[in-house]
C-alpha positions in Angstrom: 103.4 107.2 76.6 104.2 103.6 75.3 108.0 102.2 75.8 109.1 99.3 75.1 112.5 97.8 75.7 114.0 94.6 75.7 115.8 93.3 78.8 118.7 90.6 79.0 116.8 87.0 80.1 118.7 87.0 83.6 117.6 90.8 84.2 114.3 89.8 83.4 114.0 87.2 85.4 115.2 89.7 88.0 112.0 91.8 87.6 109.2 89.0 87.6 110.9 87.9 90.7 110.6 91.6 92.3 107.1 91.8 90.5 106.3 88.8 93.0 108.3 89.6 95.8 106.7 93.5 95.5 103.1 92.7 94.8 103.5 95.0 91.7 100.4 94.2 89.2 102.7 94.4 86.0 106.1 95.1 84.4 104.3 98.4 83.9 104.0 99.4 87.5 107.2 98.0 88.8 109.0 100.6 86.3 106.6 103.4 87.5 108.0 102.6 90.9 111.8 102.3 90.2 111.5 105.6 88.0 109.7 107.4 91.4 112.4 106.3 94.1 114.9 107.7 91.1 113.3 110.9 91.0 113.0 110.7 94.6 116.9 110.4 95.0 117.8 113.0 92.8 115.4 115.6 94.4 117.3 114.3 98.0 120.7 114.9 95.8 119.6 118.3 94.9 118.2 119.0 98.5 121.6 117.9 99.8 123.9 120.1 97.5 121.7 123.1 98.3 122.1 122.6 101.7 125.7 121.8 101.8 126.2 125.2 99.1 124.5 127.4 101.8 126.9 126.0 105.3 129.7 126.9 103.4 128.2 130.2 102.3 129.4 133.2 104.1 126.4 134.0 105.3 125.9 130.8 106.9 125.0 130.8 111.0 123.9 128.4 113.7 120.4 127.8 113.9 119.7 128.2 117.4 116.4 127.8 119.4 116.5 131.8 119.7 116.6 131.9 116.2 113.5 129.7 115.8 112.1 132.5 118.4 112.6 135.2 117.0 111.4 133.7 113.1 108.0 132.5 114.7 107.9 136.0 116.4 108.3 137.8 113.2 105.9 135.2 111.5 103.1 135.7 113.7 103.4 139.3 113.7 102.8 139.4 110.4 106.7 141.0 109.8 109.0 139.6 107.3 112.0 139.8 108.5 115.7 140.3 107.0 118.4 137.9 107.5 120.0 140.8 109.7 117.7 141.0 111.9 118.2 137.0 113.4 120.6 137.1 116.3 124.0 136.2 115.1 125.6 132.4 117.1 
């Protein structure tokens, strides 16, 4: 996919300085990067929220080293195990 866009002179002086400064081989690349650490944030943003969503589930608990125990127990074992089944904190 081609894109072009046009870019105000000081912003563009901005990105052949970080082209320099980054050892990025082209305008190209340098947007390939800037476009990865975006995606990169938003997947962190999403991983965050999720995360967040389930503490202040009710069915949140304390991960504890027991409960680490008892999930490599049931792993190994070849036994899937409920969420009942972990030792409430």
């Amino acid at each position: 996919m081609d894109i072009q866009i046009s870019l105000p002179d000081q912003i563009g002086t901005y990105v052949e300085e970080q082209l320099t400064a980054g050892g990025y081989s082209s305008v190209s690349e340098y947007f390939l990067h800037l476009v990865r650490q975006d995606q990169k944030r938003r997947a962190q943003e999403k991983l965050e929220t999720l995360l967040l969503e389930g503490l202040n589930s009710e069915n949140s608990r304390e991960v504890t080293p027991e409960f680490w125990q008892q999930l490599r127990d049931s792993v190994l074992s070849g036994h899937s195990p409920k969420a009942s089944e972990f030792p409430e904190t």
